[in-house]
C-alpha angles and dihedrals in degrees: 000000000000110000130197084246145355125200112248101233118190126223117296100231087048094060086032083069094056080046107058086049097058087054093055092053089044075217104143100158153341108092095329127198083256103045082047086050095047083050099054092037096057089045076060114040085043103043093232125151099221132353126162116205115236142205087255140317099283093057092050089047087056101038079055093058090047100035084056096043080243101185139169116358119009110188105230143182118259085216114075146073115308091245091069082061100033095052094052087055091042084054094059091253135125123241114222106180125214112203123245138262100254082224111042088032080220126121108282114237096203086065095053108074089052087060097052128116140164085268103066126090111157145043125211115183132174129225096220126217078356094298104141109235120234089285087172095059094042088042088064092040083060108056095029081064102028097237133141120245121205118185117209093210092176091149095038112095099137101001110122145175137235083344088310121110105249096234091079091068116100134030083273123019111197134196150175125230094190134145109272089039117112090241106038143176087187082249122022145095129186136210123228127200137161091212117091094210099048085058088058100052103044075052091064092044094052088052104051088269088288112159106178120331120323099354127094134212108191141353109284152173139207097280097151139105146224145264081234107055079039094063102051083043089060092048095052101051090062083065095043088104096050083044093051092048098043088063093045088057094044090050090049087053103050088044098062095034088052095041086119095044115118092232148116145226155206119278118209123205127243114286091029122139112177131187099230091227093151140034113223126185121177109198126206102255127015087233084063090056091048089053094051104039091056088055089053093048092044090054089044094263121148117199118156128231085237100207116013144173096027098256079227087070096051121119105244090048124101113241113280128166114236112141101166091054095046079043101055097039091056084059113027115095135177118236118209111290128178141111103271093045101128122216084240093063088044091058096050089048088060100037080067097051101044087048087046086054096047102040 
């Protein structure tokens, strides 16, 4: 069985050691030696100025909204994971989607100022498949408006932009460390930000909104992680450079054994580098996915309609019109991606969907 993804797990012994430790602190949470090193160890492996490590993505989607006193409408992209949806409604706000550039598969900026009202005050975008947005045009969207931006930037862990990594964009970067990310702490995400007092305050919201002791500072929730999910975070990341090249050698390899294959892909933007953690194909009719799809799954082959259906479509949405976006998601599928993954699977992979194509 060839499936769209497979978590990368260490050696045992290797996360055995973190957790003997563990055993000897009798520290199992709140803020542990081991949550405050990973900390320290992905500022630096990632060059970043602040980060703070969360219980998963979504939490650190929704600490964001309330971090940056996010109210009333946040425009939105219709491709993405339902939680970039879902935690903008959980917040209280309002998603008011913007459709997507047909070639970069982002948000388009030149869509956003028409969708703005007095009523909006944030942006939250998504760098799809790990492909930065135009940070530069939403940036000045932004503060022409004066609005917040938030990137999910779920997919995102190396990519990086104009030498940058793309996780110190935005007034707030977000990500997700779970398990079938290519950095992973089997549970886990992280927030970003470049603002020193925004830090602080989405500290106090990850804590409860405890300050010292018995004081509080805000309103907050549980928004922290553990020694555990740290551990596994800290021996992963001595791996992070094997992971990154592994999908840089599969990529090479699909795209030379798909190069007559009538599909597209994803275009990045100058300045782009992404970290190839996924393998997206848009065909040309969704007719042509289901076809293909059905040859995969009869030969135990596992790829995964990434994103479908549009978020713009969902049932507890108001009505938007994006129909690239209802288009795209309707043809772009994910081909099997991780680390184990052999040539030789990839081939095969590829010899089904050219013969799909062809039959």
């Amino acid at each position: 069985m060839i499936n769209v993804s497979k978590p990368f797990l260490p050696e045992m012994e290797e996360y055995f050691e973190y957790l003997r430790g563990i055993w000897k602190r009798n520290w199992l949470t709140n803020n542990g030696p081991l949550v405050n090193d990973l900390e320290l160890k992905l500022k630096d492996y990632l060059d970043v100025q602040h980060l703070l490590y969360m219980t998963n993505g979504t939490i650190a989607i929704q600490i964001a909204i309330k971090a940056l006193d996010i109210t009333g409408e946040v425009i939105t992209t219709p491709f993405s994971y339902v939680a970039t949806t879902s935690s903008i409604l959980w917040e209280g706000c309002e998603p008011v989607f913007v459709d997507i550039d047909r070639h970069t598969l982002n948000i388009d900026p030149a869509k956003i100022e028409a969708a703005i009202t007095e009523r909006t005050t944030g942006i939250l975008a998504t760098h799809v498949f790990g492909n930065p947005c135009d940070v530069e045009a939403i940036a000045a969207i932004a503060k022409k408006h004066n609005l917040k931006v938030i990137y999910d930037a779920a997919h995102c862990f190396g990519s990086k932009y104009n030498g940058r990594s793309v996780f110190e964009f935005g007034d707030v970067s977000t990500t997700s460390f779970h398990a079938t990310k290519l950095f992973h702490t089997v549970e886990g995400g992280a927030v970003f930000t470049t603002q020193p007092a925004v830090l602080k305050q989405m500290a106090f919201l990850r804590n409860f909104g405890h300050d010292v002791n018995d004081t509080f500072a805000a309103v907050g929730i549980n928004g922290k992680n553990s020694e555990f999910h740290a551990a596994m975070g800290l021996v992963n990341l001595k791996k992070i450079k094997e992971l990154l090249q592994s999908r840089i050698d599969q990529t090479k390899h699909y795209d030379a054994a798909l190069k007559s294959l009538e599909v597209e892909k994803p275009q990045f933007i100058k300045g782009a580098e992404p970290n190839y953690s996924y393998y997206p194909i848009i065909f040309k009719s969704e007719e042509a996915l289901l076809k293909a799809m059905k040859e995969l799954n009869d030969n135990w082959i596992y790829p995964r309609r990434y994103f479908y259906p549009s978020l713009s479509t969902l049932p507890f949405v108001g009505k938007s019109e994006t129909p690239i976006s209802n288009d795209i998601s309707k043809r772009v599928l994910c081909l099997p991606m991780y680390h184990t993954l052999t040539f030789e699977e990839i081939d095969f992979v590829c010899r089904i969907l050219l013969r799909a194509q062809n039959s």
